[in-house]
DRENKOLNU-292955 format. One record per residue: residue number from 0; residue in three letters; x, y, z of N, C-alpha, C in turn. Coordinates in nm, 3 decimals. Example, Ala and Ser with C-alpha at 12.3 -4.5 7.8 and 13.67 -1.06 7.14 Angstrom:
0 ALA 1.319 -0.569 0.780 1.230 -0.450 0.780 1.320 -0.330 0.780
1 SER 1.285 -0.225 0.708 1.367 -0.106 0.714 1.290 0.003 0.787
END
This chain:
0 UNK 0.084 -0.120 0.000 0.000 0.000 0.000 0.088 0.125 0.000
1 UNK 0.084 0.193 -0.098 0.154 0.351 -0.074 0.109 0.435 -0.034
2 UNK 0.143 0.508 0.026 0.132 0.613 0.157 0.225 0.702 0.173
3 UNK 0.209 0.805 0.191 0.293 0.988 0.248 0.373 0.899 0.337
4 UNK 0.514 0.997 0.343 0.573 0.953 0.465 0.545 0.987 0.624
5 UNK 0.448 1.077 0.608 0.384 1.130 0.697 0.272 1.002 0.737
6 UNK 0.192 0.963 0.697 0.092 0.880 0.704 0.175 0.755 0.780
7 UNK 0.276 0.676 0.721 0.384 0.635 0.769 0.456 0.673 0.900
8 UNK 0.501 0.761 0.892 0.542 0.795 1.022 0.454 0.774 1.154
9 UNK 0.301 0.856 1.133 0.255 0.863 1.265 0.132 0.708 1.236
10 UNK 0.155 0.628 1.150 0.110 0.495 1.163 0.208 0.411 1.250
11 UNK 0.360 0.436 1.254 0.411 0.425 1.329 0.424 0.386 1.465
12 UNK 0.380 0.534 1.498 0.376 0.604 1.614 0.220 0.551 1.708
13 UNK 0.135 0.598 1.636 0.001 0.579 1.678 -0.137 0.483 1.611
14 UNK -0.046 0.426 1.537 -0.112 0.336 1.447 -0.176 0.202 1.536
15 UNK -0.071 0.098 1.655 -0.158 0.049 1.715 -0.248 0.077 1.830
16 UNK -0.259 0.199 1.863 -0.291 0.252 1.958 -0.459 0.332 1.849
17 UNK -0.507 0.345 1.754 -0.574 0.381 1.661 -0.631 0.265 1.628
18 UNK -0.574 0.165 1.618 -0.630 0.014 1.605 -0.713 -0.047 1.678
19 UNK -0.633 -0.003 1.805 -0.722 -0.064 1.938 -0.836 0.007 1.984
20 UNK -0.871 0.135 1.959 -0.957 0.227 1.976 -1.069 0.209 1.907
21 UNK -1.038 0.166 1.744 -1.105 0.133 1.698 -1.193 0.019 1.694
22 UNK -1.128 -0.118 1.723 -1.172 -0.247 1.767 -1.239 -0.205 1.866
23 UNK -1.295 -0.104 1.965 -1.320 -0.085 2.066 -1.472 -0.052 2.054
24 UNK -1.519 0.034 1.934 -1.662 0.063 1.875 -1.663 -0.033 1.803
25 UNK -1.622 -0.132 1.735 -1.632 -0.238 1.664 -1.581 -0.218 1.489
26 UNK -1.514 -0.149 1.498 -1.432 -0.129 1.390 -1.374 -0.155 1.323
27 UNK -1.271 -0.209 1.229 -1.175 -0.280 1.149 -1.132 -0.244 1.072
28 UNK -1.041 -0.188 1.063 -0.945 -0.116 0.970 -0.893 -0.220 0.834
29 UNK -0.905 -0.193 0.741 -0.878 -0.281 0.618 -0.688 -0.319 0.635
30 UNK -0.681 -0.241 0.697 -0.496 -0.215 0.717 -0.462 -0.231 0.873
31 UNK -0.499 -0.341 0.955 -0.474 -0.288 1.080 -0.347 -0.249 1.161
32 UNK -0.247 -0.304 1.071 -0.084 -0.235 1.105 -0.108 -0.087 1.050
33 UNK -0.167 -0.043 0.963 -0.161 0.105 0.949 -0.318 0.123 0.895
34 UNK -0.374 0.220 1.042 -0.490 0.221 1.028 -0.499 0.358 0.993
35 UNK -0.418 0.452 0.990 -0.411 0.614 0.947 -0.390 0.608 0.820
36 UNK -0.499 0.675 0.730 -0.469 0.714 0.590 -0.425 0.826 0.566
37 UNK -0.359 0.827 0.426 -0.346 0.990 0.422 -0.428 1.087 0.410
38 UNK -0.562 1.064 0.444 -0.653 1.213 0.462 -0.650 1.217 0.641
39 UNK -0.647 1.132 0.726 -0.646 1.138 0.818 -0.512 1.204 0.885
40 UNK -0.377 1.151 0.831 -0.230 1.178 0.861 -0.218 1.302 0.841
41 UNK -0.288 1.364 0.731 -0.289 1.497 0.667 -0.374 1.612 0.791
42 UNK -0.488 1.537 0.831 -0.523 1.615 0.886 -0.490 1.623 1.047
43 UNK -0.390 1.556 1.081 -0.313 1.529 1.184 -0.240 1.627 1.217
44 UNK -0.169 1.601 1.062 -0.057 1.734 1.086 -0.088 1.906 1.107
45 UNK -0.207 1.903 1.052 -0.256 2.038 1.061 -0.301 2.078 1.187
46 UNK -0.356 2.006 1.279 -0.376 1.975 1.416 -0.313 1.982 1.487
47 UNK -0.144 1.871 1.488 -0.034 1.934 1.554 -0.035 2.061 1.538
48 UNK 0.019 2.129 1.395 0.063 2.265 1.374 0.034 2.372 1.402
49 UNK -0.102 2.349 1.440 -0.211 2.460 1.519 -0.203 2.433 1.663
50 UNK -0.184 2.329 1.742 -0.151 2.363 1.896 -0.009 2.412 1.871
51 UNK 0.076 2.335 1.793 0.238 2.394 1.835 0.236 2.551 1.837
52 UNK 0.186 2.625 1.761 0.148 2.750 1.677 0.103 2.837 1.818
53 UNK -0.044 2.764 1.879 -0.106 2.863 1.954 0.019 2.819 2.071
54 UNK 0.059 2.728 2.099 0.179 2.671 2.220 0.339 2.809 2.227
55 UNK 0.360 2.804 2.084 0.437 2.930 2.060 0.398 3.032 2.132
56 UNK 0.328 3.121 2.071 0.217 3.228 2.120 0.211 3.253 2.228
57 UNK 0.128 3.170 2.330 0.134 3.178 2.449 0.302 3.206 2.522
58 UNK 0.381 3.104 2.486 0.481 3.122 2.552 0.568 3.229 2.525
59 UNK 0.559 3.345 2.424 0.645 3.429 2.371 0.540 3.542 2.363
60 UNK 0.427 3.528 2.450 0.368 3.663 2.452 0.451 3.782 2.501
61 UNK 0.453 3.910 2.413 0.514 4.024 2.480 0.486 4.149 2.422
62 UNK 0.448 4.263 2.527 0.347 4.368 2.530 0.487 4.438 2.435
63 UNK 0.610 4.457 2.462 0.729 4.550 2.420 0.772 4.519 2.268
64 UNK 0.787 4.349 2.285 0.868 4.251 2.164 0.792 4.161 2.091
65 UNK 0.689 4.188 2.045 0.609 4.089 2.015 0.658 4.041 1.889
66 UNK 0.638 3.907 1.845 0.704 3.837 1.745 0.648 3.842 1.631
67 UNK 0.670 3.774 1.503 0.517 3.760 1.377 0.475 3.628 1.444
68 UNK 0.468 3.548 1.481 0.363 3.450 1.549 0.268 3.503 1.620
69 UNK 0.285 3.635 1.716 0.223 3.666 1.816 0.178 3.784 1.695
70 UNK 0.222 3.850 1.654 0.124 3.958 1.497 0.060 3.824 1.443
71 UNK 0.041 3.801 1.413 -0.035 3.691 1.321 -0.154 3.659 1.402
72 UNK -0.138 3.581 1.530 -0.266 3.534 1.650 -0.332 3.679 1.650
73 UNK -0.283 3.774 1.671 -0.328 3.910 1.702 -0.413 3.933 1.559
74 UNK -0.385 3.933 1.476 -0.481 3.970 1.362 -0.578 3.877 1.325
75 UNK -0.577 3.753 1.386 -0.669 3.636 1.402 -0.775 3.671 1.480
76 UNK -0.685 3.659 1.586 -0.808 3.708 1.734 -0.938 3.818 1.682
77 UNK -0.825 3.919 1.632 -0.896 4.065 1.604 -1.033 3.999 1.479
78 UNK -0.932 3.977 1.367 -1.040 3.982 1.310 -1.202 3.848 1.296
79 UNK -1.172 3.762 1.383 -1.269 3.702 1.396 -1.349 3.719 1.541
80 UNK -1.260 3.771 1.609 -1.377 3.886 1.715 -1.451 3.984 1.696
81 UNK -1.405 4.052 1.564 -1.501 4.171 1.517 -1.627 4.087 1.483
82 UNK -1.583 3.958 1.409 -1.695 3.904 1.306 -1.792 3.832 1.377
83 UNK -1.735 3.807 1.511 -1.861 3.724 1.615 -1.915 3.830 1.681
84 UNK -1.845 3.958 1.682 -1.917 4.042 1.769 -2.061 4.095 1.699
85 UNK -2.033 4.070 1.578 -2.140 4.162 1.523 -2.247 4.051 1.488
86 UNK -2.190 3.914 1.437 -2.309 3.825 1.396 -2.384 3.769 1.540
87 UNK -2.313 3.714 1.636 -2.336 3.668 1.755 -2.368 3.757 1.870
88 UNK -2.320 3.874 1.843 -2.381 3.992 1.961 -2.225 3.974 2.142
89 UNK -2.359 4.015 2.210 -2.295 4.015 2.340 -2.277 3.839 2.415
90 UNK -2.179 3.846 2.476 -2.087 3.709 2.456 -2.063 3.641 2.392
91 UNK -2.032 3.704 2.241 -1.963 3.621 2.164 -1.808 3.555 2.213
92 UNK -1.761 3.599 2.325 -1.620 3.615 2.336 -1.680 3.433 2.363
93 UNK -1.735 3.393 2.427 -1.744 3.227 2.482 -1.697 3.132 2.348
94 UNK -1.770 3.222 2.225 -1.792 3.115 2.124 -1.659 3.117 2.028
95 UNK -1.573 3.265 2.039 -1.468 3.271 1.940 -1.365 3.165 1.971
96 UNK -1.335 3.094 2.029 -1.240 2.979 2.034 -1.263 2.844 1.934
97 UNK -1.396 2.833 1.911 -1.397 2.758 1.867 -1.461 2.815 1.665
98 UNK -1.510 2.896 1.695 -1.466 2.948 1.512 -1.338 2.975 1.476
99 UNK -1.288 2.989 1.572 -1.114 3.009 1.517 -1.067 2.913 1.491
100 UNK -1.087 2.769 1.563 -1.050 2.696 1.551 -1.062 2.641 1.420
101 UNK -1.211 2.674 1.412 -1.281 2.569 1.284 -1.238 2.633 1.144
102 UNK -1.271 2.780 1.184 -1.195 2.798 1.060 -1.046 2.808 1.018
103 UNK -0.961 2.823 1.107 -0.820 2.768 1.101 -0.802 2.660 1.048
104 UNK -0.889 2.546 1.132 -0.856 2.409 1.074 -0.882 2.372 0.943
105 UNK -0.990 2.438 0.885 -1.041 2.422 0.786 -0.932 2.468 0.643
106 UNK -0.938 2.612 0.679 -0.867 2.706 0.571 -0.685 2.624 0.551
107 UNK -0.685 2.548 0.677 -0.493 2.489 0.639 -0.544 2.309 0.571
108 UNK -0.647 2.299 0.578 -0.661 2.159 0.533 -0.690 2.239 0.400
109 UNK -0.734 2.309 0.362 -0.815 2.342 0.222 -0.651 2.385 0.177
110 UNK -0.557 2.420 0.230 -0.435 2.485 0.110 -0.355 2.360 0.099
111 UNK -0.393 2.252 0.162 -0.273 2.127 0.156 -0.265 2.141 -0.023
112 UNK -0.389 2.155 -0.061 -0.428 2.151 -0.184 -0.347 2.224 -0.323
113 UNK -0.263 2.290 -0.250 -0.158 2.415 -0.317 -0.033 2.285 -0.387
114 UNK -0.032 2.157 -0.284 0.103 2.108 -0.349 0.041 1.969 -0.397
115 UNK -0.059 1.978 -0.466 -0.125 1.896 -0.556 -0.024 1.894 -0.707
116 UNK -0.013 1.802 -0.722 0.087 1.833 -0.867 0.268 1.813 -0.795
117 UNK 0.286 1.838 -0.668 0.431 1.923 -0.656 0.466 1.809 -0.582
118 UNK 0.383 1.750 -0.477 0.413 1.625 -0.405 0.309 1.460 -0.429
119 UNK 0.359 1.398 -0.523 0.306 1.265 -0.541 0.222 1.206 -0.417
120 UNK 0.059 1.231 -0.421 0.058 1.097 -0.320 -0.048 1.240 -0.247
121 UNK -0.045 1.382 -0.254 -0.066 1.470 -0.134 -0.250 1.502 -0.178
122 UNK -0.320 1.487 -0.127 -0.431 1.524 -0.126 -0.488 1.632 -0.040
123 UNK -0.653 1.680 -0.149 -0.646 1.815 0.026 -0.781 1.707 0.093
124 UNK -0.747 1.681 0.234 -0.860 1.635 0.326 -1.003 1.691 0.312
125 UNK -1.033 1.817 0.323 -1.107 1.826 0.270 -1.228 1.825 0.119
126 UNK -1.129 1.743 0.025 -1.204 1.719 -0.062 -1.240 1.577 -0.073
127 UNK -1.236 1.488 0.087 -1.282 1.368 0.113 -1.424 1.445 0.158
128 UNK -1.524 1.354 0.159 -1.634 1.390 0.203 -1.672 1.341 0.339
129 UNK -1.573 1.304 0.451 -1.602 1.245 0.527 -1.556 1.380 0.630
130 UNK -1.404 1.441 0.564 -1.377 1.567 0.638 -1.432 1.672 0.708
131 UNK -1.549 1.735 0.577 -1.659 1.838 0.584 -1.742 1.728 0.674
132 UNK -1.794 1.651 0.673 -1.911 1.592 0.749 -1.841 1.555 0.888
133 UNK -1.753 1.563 0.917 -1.725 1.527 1.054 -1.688 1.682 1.111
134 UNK -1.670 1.760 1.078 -1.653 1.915 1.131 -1.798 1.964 1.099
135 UNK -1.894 1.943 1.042 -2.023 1.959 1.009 -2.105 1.904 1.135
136 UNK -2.074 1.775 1.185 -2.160 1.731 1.281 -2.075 1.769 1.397
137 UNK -1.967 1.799 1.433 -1.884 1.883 1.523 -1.983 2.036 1.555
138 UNK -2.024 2.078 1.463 -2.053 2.221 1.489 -2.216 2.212 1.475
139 UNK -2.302 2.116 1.446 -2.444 2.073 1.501 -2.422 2.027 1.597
140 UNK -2.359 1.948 1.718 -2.361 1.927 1.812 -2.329 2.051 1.917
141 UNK -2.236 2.141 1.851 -2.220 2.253 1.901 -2.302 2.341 1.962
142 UNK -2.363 2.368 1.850 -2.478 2.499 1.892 -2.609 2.415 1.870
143 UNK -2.605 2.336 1.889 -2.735 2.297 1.987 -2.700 2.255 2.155
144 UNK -2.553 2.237 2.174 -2.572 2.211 2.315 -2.582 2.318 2.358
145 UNK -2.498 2.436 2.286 -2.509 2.568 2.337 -2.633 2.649 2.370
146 UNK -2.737 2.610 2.286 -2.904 2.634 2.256 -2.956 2.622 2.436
147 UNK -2.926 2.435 2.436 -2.987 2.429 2.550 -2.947 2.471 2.673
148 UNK -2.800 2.474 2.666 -2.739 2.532 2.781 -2.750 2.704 2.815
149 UNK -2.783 2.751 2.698 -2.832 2.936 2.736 -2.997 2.901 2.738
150 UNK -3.068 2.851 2.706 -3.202 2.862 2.712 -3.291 2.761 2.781
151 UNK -3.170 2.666 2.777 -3.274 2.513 2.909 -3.409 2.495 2.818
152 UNK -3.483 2.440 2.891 -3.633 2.365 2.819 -3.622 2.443 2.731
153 UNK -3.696 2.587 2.730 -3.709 2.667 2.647 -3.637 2.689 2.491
154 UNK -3.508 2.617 2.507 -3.476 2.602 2.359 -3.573 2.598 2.213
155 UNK -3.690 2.418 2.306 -3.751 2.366 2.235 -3.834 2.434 2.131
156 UNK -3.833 2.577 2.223 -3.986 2.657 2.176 -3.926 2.680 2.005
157 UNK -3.752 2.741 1.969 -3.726 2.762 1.865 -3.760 2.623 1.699
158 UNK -3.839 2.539 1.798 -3.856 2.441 1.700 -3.987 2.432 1.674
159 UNK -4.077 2.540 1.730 -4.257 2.489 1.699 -4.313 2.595 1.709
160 UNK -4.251 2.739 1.636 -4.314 2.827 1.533 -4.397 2.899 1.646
161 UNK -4.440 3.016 1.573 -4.513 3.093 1.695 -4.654 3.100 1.687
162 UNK -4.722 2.951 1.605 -4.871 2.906 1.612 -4.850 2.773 1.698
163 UNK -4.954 2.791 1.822 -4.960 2.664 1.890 -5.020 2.550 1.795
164 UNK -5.096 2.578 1.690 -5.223 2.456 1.674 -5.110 2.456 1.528
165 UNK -4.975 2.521 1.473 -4.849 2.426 1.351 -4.753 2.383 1.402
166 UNK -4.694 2.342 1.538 -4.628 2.341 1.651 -4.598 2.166 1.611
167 UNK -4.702 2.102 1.579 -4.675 1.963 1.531 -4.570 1.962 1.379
168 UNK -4.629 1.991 1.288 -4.529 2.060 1.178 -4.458 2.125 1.171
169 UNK -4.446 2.242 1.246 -4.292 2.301 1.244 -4.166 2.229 1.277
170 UNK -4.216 2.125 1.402 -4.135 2.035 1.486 -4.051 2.003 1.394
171 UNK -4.102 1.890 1.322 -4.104 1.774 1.216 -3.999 1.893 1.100
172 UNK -4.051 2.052 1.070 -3.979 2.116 0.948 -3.816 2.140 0.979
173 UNK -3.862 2.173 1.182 -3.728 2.214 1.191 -3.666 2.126 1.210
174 UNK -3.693 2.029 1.266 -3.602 1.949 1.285 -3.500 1.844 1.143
175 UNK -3.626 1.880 1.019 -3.513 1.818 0.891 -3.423 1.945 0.863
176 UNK -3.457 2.064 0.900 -3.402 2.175 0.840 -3.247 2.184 0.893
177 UNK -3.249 2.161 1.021 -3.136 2.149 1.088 -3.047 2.042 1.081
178 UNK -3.103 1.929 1.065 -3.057 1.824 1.032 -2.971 1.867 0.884
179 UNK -3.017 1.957 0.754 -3.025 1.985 0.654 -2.901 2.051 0.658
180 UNK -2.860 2.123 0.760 -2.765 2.215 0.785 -2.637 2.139 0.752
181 UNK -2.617 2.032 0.863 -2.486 1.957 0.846 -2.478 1.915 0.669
182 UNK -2.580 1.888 0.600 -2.565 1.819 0.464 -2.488 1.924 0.398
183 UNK -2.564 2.066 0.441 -2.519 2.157 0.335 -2.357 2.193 0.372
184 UNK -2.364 2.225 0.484 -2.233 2.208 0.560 -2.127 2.153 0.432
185 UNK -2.123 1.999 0.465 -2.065 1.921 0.441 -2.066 1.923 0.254
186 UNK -2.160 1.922 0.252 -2.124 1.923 0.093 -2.103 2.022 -0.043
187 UNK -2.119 2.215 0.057 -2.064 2.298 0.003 -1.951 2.312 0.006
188 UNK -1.843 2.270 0.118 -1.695 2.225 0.151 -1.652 2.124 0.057
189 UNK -1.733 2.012 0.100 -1.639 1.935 -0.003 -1.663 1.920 -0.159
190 UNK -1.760 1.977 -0.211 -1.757 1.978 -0.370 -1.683 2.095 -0.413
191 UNK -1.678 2.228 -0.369 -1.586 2.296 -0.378 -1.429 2.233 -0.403
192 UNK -1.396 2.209 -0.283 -1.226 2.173 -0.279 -1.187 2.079 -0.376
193 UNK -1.294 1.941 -0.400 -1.308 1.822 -0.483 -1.309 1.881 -0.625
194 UNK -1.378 1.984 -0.711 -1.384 2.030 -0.832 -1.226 2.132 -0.829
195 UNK -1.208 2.189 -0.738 -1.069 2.304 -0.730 -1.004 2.191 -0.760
196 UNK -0.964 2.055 -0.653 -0.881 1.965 -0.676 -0.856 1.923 -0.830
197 UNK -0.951 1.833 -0.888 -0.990 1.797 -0.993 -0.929 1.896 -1.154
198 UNK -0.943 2.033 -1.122 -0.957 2.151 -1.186 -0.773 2.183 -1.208
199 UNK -0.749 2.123 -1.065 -0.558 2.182 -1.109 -0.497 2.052 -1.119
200 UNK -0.563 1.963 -1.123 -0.463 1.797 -1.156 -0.500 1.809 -1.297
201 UNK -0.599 1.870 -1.378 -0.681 1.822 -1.474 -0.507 1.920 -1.546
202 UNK -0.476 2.033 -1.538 -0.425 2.106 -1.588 -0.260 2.103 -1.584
203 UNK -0.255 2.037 -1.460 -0.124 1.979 -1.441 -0.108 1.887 -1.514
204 UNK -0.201 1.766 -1.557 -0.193 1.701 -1.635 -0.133 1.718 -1.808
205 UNK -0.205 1.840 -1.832 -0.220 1.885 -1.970 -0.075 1.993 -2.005
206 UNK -0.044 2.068 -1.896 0.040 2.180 -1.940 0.085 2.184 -1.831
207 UNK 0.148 2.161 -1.793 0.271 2.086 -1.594 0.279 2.258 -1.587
208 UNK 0.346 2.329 -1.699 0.479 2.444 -1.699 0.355 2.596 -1.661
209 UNK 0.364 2.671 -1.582 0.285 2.756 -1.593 0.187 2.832 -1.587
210 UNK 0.077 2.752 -1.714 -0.051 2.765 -1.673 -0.101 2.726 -1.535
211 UNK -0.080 2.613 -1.447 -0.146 2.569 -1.357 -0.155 2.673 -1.265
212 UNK -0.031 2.723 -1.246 -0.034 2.855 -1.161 -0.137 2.959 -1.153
213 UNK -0.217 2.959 -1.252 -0.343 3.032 -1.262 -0.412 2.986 -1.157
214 UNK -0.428 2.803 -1.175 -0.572 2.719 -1.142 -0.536 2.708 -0.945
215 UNK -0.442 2.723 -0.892 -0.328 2.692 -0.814 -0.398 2.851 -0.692
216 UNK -0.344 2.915 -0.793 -0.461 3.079 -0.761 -0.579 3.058 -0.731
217 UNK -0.636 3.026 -0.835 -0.762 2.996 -0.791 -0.836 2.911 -0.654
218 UNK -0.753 2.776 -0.659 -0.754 2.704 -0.559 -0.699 2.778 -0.409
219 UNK -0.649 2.870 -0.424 -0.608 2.945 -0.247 -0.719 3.059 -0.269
220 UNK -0.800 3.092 -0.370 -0.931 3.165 -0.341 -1.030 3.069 -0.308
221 UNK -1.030 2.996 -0.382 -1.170 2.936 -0.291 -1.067 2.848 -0.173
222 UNK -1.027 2.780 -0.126 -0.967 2.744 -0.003 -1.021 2.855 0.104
223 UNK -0.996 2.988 0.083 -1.017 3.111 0.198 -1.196 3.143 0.224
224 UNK -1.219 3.145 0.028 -1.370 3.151 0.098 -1.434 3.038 0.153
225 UNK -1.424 2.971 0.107 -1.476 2.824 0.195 -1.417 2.806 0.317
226 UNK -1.352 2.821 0.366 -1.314 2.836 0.512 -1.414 2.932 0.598
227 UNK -1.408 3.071 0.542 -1.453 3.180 0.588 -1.548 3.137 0.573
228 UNK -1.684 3.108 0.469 -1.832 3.048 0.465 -1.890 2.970 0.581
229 UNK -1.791 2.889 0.624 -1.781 2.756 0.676 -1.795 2.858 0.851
230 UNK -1.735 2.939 0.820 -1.691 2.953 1.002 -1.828 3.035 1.009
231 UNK -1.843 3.151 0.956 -1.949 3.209 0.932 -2.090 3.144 0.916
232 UNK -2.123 3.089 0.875 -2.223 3.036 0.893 -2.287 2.930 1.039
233 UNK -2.167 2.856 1.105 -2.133 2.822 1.228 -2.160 2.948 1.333
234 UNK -2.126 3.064 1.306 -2.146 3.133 1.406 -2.282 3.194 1.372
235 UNK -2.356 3.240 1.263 -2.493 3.222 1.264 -2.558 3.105 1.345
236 UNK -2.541 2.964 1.321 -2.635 2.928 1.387 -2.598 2.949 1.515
237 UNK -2.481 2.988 1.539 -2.483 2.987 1.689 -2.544 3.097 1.785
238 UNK -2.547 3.225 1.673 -2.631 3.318 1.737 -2.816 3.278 1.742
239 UNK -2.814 3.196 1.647 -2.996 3.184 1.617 -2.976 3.069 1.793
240 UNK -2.925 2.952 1.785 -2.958 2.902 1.920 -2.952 2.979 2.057
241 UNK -2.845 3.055 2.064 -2.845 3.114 2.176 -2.948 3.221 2.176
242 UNK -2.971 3.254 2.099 -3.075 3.354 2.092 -3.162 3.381 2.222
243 UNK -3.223 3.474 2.306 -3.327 3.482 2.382 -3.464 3.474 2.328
244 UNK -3.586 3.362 2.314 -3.697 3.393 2.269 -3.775 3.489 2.372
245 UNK -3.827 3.539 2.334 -3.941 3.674 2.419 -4.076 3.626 2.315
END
C-alpha cells in the first residue's frame, strides 16, 4: 500500500494505539498495522501545527517585543472577534475559540491543496467527504448544546413556530431543516475543494509548466472563501440558538 511519509510515520507512532480504539466501537481497519490514511495523517498534521502554533504564542507573549507569530494570533483574534461580535452579539467572546479553531482548521486543510501536482501521493482532506461531514456534525452538536445550555427547556420553543395549533409541523420542518444544515455544511466544503482539486490535476496534467499557476490561484481563493463560509455560517447558527426567545 503507498502512503505519504507522513501517514507512515505517525502509523508508526500511533497506528496500534488507533487500532485498538477502533476495535473498541467495533471497527476494522482494512490495514490494521496502518490504520491512518493519508486524509487522516494529513489532517493530523494540521492539528499538531495549530496547537504547536497557539503553544508558541502563548509562551512568547510580549506587550514591548512581540514576534510575527504573536502579529499573526493578534490579527486572528482581532479579526474574527469583530466578526462574532457583530453576527453573535454580546458574549460572543465564549464562542470565538472555537470558530477560530474551525476555521483555522479548515482554511490549512483546504491549502494542503496548493502542493497537488508538486508532491506525489498529497491530497487536500477536505475534498474527502467524510472531512466536511465530521466538522459539520462537530458544529451541530455545538450549537445545539449551546441552545440548551443558554435557554434550558425553552430552547424547544425555537422548533414549533409561533402558532400553537403548527407546533406539530414546524417540529417535524425544523427538525429536517437542521438536520439539513450539516448536509449543506458538508457538501458545500467538499464539492468545492473536490472540483478546485480535480480543476488543477486536470491542468497539471495537460500543461505541468505555468498555466497551472493560474488554477493553483484559484484554488487558495476558494480554499479562503470556503473556510470563511464555513466559520461564518457556524457562528450564525450559533447566534440563532443562543438567541433569547421573548
Amino acid at each position: 500500500m503507498q502512503e505519504l511519509g507522513i501517514t507512515h510515520f505517525f502509523n508508526g507512532i500511533f497506528g496500534p494505539w488507533f487500532a485498538w480504539m477502533m476495535g473498541l466501537v467495533g471497527v476494522h481497519p482494512v490495514h490494521r498495522n496502518a490504520p491512518i490514511n493519508d486524509t487522516f495523517a494529513l489532517e493530523m498534521l494540521v492539528a499538531f501545527f495549530l496547537i504547536a502554533f497557539f503553544i508558541v504564542v502563548r509562551l512568547t507573549l510580549s506587550v514591548e517585543h512581540p514576534n510575527p507569530a504573536q502579529h499573526i494570533a493578534e490579527i486572528i483574534h482581532e479579526t474574527v472577534g469583530g466578526l462574532a461580535d457583530q453576527v453573535i452579539g454580546h458574549g460572543y467572546e465564549r464562542f470565538q475559540a472555537f470558530a477560530t479553531c474551525v476555521g483555522l482548521f479548515i482554511l490549512l486543510n483546504n491549502l494542503i491543496g496548493l502542493l497537488l501536482g508538486l508532491i506525489p501521493g498529497v491530497i487536500t482532506p477536505t475534498g474527502e467527504p467524510v472531512v466536511p461531514l465530521g466538522i459539520a456534525v462537530l458544529t451541530f452538536l455545538y450549537y445545539n448544546y449551546h441552545g440548551v445550555r443558554v435557554n434550558g427547556p425553552r430552547y424547544i420553543k425555537q422548533f414549533l413556530g409561533p402558532l400553537w395549533w403548527l407546533a406539530p409541523l414546524m417540529f417535524i420542518i425544523e427538525i429536517v431543516s437542521h438536520l439539513a444544515r450539516m448536509l449543506s455544511l458538508t457538501v458545500r466544503l467538499y464539492a468545492n475543494m473536490f472540483a478546485s482539486d480535480l480543476l488543477t490535476l486536470v491542468w497539471f496534467s495537460i500543461i505541468p509548466i505555468a498555466v497551472p499557476a493560474v488554477f493553483l490561484g484559484l484554488h487558495f481563493a476558494v480554499s479562503v472563501i470556503q473556510a470563511f463560509v464555513f466559520m461564518l455560517l457556524a457562528m450564525i447558527y450559533l447566534s440563532m440558538a443562543v438567541a433569547h426567545e421573548h
